[in-house]
N, C-alpha and C positions, 0 to 999 in steps of 0.2 A: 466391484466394491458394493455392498449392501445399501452403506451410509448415504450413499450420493442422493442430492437433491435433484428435484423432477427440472426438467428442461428451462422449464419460464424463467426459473432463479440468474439465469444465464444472464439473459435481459434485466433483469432489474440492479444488480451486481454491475452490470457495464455499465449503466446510470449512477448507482450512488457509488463506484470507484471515484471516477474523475471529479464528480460533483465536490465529496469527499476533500480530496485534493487540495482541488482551487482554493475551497474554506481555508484548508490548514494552511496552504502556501499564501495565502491574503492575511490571516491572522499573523503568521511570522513576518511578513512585509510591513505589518501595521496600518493596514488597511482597514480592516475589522475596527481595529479602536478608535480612526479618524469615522468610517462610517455611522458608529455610537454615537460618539459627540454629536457630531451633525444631522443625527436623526434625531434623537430622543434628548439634544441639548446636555448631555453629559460631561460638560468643561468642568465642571465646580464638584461633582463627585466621584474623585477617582478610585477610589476602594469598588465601587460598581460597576466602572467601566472595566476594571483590572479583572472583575470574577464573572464580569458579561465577558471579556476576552477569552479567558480559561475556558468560558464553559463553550463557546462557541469551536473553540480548537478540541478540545475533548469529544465533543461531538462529529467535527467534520473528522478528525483522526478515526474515531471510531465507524462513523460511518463508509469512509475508503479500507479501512481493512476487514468489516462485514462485506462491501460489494467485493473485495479481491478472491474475500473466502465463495462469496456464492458463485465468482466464474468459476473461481478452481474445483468447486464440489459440484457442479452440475453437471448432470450426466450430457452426456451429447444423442441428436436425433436418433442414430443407429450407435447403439454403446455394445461392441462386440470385445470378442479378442485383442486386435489389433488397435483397439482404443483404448483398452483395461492396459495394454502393454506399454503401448504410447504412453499415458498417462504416469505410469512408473519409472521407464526411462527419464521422463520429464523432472519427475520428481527427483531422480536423483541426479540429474544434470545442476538444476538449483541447487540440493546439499554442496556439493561440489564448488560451484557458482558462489554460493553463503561465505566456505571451509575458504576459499582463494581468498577471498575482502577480507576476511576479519584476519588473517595471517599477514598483509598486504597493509591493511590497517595498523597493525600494533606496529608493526614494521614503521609506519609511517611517524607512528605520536612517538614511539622509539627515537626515531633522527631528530623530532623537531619538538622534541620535549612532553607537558601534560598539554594536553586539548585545554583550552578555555572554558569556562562555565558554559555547560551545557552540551557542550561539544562531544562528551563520550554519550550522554542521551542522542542528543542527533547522528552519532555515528551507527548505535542500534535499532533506534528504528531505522535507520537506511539500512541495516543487514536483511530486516524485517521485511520493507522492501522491495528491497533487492530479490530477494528469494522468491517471493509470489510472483513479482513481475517475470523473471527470468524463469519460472514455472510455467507461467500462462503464456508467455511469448513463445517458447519451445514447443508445447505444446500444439498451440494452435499453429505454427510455422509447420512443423510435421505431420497433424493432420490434415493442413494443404495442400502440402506436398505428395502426401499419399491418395487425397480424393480426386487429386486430378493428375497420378496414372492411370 
């Protein structure tokens, strides 16, 4: 692949992945908004705390699926054949991986009625995901597999 990013992105990508994360998973726990208050004294204006929370989720959102895109696009130390191949196998294991959830899914809100507010956004970004993670997991699970025959 032409496009792929130089090696180092590898590393920086498995830094702000999780980082990423935790931000989003603390902002939906309400973590984020209790740490506002109590840092910056934010009891008494919530229109600020409400758009300090957004932007802190919007951010760490953004930042985990920038680090998901740089593991996935960076090249590996020796990027031959059998890595360019790897890597497509990979990819189309996650389509696959994607195509099962969301069929699996409508299946589900099917039996058990409409999702709740918010609930059909939370179920696409988990396709979202789903897909890189179960990309980069294959990925690097088979080129282990293969550097140490």
């Amino acid at each position: 692949m032409k496009f792929l990013l130089p090696h180092r992105f590898k590393r920086i990508g498995a830094i702000m992945a999780p980082l990423g994360l935790l931000g989003w998973l603390l902002m939906q726990m309400g973590w984020i908004k209790k740490m506002l208050v109590l840092l910056f004294d934010l009891s008494t204006d919530e229109l600020l705390t409400r758009n300090l929370n957004i932007m802190v989720a919007a951010i760490s959102f953004f930042s985990f699926l920038a680090g998901i895109y740089m593991v996935s696009f960076s090249r590996e130390k020796i990027e031959d054949e059998m890595v360019q191949r790897t890597r497509l196998e990979s990819f189309q294991f996650a389509a696959v991986m994607q195509l099962l959830a969301v069929i699996l899914g409508f299946v589900i809100m099917a039996i058990y009625k409409e999702p709740r507010e918010g609930g059909m956004m939370l179920f696409f970004i988990s396709l979202v995901g789903l897909f890189w993670l179960s990309f980069i997991g294959r990925f690097n699970y088979i080129l282990h597999l293969k550097l140490r025959q």
